[in-house]
C-alpha positions as CSV (number, residue, x, y, z in Angstrom):
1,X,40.1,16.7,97.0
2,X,41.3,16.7,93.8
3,X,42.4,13.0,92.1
4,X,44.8,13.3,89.0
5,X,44.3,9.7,87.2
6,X,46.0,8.9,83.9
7,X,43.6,7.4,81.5
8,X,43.6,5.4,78.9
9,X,40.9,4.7,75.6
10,X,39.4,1.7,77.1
11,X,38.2,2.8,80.2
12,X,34.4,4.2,81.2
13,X,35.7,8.0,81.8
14,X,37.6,8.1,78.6
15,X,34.1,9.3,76.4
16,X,34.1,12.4,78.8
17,X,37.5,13.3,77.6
18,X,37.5,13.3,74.4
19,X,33.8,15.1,74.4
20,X,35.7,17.5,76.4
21,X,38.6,18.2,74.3
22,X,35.9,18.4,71.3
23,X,33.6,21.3,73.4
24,X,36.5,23.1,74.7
25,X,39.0,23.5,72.1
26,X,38.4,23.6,67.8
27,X,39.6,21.5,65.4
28,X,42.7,23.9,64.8
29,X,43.9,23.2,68.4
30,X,43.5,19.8,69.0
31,X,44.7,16.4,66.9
32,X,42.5,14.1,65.1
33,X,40.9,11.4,67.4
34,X,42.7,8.4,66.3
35,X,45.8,10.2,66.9
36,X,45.0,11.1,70.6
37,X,43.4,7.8,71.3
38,X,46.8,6.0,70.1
39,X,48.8,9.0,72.1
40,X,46.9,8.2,74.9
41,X,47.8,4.5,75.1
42,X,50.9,4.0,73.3
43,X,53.1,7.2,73.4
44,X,55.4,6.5,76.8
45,X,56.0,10.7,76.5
46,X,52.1,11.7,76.7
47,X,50.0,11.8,79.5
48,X,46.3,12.1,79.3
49,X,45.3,12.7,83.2
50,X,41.6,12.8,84.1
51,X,40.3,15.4,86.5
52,X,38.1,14.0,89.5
53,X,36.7,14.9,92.7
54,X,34.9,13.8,95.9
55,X,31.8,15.3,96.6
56,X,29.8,14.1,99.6
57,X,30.7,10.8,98.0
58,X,30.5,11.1,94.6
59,X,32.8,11.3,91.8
60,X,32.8,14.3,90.1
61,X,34.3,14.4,86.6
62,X,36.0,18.0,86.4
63,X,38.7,17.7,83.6
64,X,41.7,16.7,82.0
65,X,45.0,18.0,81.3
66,X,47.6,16.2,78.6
67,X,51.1,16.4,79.6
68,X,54.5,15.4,77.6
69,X,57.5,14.8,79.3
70,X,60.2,16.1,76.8
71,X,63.8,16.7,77.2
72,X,64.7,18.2,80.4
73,X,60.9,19.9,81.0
74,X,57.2,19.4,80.8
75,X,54.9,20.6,78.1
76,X,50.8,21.0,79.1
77,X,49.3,20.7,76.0
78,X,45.4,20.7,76.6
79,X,43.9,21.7,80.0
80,X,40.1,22.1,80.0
81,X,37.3,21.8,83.0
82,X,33.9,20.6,82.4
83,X,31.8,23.5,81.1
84,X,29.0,23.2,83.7
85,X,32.4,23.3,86.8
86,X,33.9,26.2,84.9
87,X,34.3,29.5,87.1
88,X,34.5,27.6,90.2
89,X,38.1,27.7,91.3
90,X,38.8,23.8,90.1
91,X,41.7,25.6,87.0
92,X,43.4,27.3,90.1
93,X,43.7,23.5,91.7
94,X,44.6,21.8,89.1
95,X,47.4,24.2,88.0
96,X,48.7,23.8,92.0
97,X,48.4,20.1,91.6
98,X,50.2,19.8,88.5
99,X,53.2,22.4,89.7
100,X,53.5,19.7,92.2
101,X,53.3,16.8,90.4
102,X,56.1,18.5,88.0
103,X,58.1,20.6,89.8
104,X,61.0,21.0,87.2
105,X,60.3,23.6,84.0
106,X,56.9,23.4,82.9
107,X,55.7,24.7,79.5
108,X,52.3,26.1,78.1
109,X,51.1,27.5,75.5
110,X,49.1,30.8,75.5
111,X,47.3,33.0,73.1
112,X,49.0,36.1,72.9
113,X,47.1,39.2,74.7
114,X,45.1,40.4,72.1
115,X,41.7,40.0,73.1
116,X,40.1,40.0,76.7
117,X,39.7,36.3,77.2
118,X,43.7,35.8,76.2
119,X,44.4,38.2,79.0
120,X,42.7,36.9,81.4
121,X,43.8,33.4,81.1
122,X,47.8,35.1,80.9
123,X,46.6,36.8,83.7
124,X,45.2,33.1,85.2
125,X,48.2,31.2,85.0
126,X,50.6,34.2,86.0
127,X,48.1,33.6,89.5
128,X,49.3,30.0,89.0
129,X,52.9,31.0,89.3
130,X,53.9,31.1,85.2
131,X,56.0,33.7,83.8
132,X,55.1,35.1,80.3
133,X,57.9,34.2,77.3
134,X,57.6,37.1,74.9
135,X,59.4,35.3,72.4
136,X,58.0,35.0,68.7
137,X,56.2,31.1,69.2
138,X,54.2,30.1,66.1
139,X,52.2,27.1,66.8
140,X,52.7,24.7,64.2
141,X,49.4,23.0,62.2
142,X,47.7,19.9,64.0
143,X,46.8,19.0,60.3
144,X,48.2,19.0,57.0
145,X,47.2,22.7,55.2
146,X,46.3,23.9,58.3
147,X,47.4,27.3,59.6
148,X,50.0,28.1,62.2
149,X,48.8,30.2,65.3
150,X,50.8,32.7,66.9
151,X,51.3,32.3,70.2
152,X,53.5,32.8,73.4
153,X,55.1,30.2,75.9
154,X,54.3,30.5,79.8
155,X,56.8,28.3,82.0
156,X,57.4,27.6,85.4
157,X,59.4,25.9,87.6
158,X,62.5,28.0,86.5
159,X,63.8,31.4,86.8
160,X,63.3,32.2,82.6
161,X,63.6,30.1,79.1
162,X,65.2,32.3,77.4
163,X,68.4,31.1,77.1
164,X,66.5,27.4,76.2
165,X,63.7,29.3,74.4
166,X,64.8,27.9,71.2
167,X,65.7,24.2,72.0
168,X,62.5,24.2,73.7
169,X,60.6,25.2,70.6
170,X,62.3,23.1,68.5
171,X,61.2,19.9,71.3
172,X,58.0,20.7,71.3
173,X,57.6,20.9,67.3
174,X,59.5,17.8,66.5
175,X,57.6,15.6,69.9
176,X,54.2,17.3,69.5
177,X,53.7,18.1,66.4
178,X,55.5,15.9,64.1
179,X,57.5,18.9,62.4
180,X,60.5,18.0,61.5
């Protein structure tokens, strides 16, 4: 069964995060380490959760998943499985466990469908029980001169965003990513 566990810097698991955020999404897509390290134990709105299970007894590190709690909904920033678990069915249980954990409105951010991997995972998560926002999303920089990436939102939890799309947006930029 899967075990969701916040984490925080100090502990012995915390190395296999942030290897894991470093193999599974690029610089572009992800904060500098100090900043996530400090996120993780100081920020009361950000949740870095890691991803166990129980295997003939053993502990099997399978992921993590970073969560904010923002006004009135739920943002999933970074969700990632160990590379060697991938393929396995664990991102169809850990989406299940997190709709549970937050039933309300939950957020995430999606590549749009231009390529065959950014379909599939839309197609993933729409398994999971999201809903596709077709609304213009530009993802702002993680760093300063960096580039914005367009994107879409996927949500849950509620029957559309739409009429929230843009105060939702605006959360998301000012909590997330510092833009004012």
């Amino acid at each position: 069964m899967l075990t969701l566990t916040k984490i925080q810097t100090h502990e012995k698991e915390y190395p296999f995060i942030e290897q894991l955020l470093h193999e599974s999404f690029p610089l572009a897509e992800r904060r500098d380490d100090d900043l996530q390290r400090d996120y993780t134990d100081h920020n009361p709105k950000f949740t870095c959760y890691l991803i166990t299970d129980e295997e003939e007894s053993k502990r099997i590190l399978v992921g993590l998943m970073t969560v904010w709690d923002l006004d009135g909904f739920h943002y999933g920033e970074h969700l990632a499985t160990s590379l060697n678990l991938r393929n396995k069915g664990y991102g169809k249980q850990i989406m299940q466990r997190f709709c549970e954990l937050y039933p309300d409105t939950f957020i995430l951010e999606v590549e749009r469908p231009t390529d065959e991997m950014a379909i599939r995972r839309i197609g993933f998560y729409k398994r999971c029980g999201f809903s596709l926002c077709e609304k213009d999303y530009m993802q702002p920089s993680y760093r300063k001169g960096g580039e914005e990436v367009p994107l879409y939102l996927m949500y849950a939890g509620t029957d559309s965003i739409d009429n929230q799309f843009e105060s939702i947006r605006d959360t998301i930029y000012r909590e997330v990513y510092g833009v004012k």
